[in-house]
C-alpha positions as CSV (number, residue, x, y, z in Angstrom):
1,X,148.7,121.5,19.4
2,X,145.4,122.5,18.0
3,X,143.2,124.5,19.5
4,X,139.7,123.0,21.0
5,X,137.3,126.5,19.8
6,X,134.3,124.3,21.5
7,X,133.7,125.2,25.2
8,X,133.8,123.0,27.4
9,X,130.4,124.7,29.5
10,X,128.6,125.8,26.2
11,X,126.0,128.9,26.8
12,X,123.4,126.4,25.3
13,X,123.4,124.2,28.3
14,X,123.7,127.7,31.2
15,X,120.1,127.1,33.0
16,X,118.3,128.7,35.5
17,X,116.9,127.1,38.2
18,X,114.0,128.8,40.5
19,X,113.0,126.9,43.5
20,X,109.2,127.9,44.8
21,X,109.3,129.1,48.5
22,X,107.9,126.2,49.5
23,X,110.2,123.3,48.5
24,X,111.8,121.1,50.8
25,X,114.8,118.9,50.3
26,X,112.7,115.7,50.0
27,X,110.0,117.4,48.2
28,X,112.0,119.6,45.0
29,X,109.6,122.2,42.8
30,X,110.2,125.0,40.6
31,X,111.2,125.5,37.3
32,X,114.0,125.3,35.2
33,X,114.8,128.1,32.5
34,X,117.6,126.9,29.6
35,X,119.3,130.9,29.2
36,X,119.4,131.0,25.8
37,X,116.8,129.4,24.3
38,X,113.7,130.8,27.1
39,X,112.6,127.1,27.1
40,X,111.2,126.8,30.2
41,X,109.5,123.9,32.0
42,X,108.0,123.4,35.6
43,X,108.9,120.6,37.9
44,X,107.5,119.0,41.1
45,X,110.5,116.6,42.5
46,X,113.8,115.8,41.8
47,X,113.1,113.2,39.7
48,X,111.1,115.5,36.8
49,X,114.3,118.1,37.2
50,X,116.6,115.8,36.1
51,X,113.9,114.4,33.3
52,X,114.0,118.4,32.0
53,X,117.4,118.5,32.0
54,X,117.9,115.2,30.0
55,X,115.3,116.0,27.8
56,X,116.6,119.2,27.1
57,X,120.3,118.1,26.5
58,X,118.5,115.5,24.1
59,X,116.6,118.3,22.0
60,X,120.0,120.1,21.7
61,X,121.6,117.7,20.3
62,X,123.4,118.5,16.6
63,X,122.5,115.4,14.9
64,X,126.5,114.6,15.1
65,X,127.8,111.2,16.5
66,X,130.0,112.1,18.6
67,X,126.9,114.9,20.3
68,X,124.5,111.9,20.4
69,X,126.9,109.6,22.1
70,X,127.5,112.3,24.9
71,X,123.9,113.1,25.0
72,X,123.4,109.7,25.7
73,X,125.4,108.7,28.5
74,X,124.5,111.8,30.1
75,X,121.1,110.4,30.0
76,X,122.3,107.5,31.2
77,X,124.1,108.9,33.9
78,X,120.7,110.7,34.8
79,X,118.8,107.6,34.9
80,X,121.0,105.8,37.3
81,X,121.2,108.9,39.5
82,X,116.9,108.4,39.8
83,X,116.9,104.6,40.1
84,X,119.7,105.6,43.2
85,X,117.5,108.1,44.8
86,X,114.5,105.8,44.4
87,X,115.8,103.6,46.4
88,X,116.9,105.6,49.0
């Protein structure tokens, strides 16, 4: 049996997330913080959170098929989870 030497919760994707004092649960801000690269962007709902983090699993990406094919349904998965909460 081979051994996978791949992670399956990669450092590159650890994040930090800082809520600001005054979020709500309807009303998400703060920023998000990817651990090892410092990139760091600000957010104002729930919606531009989960933008960030698809963007930034998008820019991560190592150009291989098999990494653009995951990087894409998570994306996907993303979008449905906005186009759910939207509604609701």
């Amino acid at each position: 049996m081979p051994l996978n030497h791949k992670s399956k919760y990669p450092s590159g994707r650890a994040y930090v997330l800082k809520l600001r004092s005054d979020a709500l649960p309807d009303k998400l801000s703060g920023r998000l913080e990817n651990v090892i690269t410092g990139k760091q962007c600000e957010f104002s709902s729930g919606h531009e959170l989960l933008d960030s983090i698809a963007s930034d699993l998008h820019a991560g990406t190592d150009g291989t098929a098999r990494e653009r094919s995951a990087c894409r349904n998570v994306c996907n998965r993303l979008t449905v989870i906005r186009r759910r909460a939207m509604v609701h």
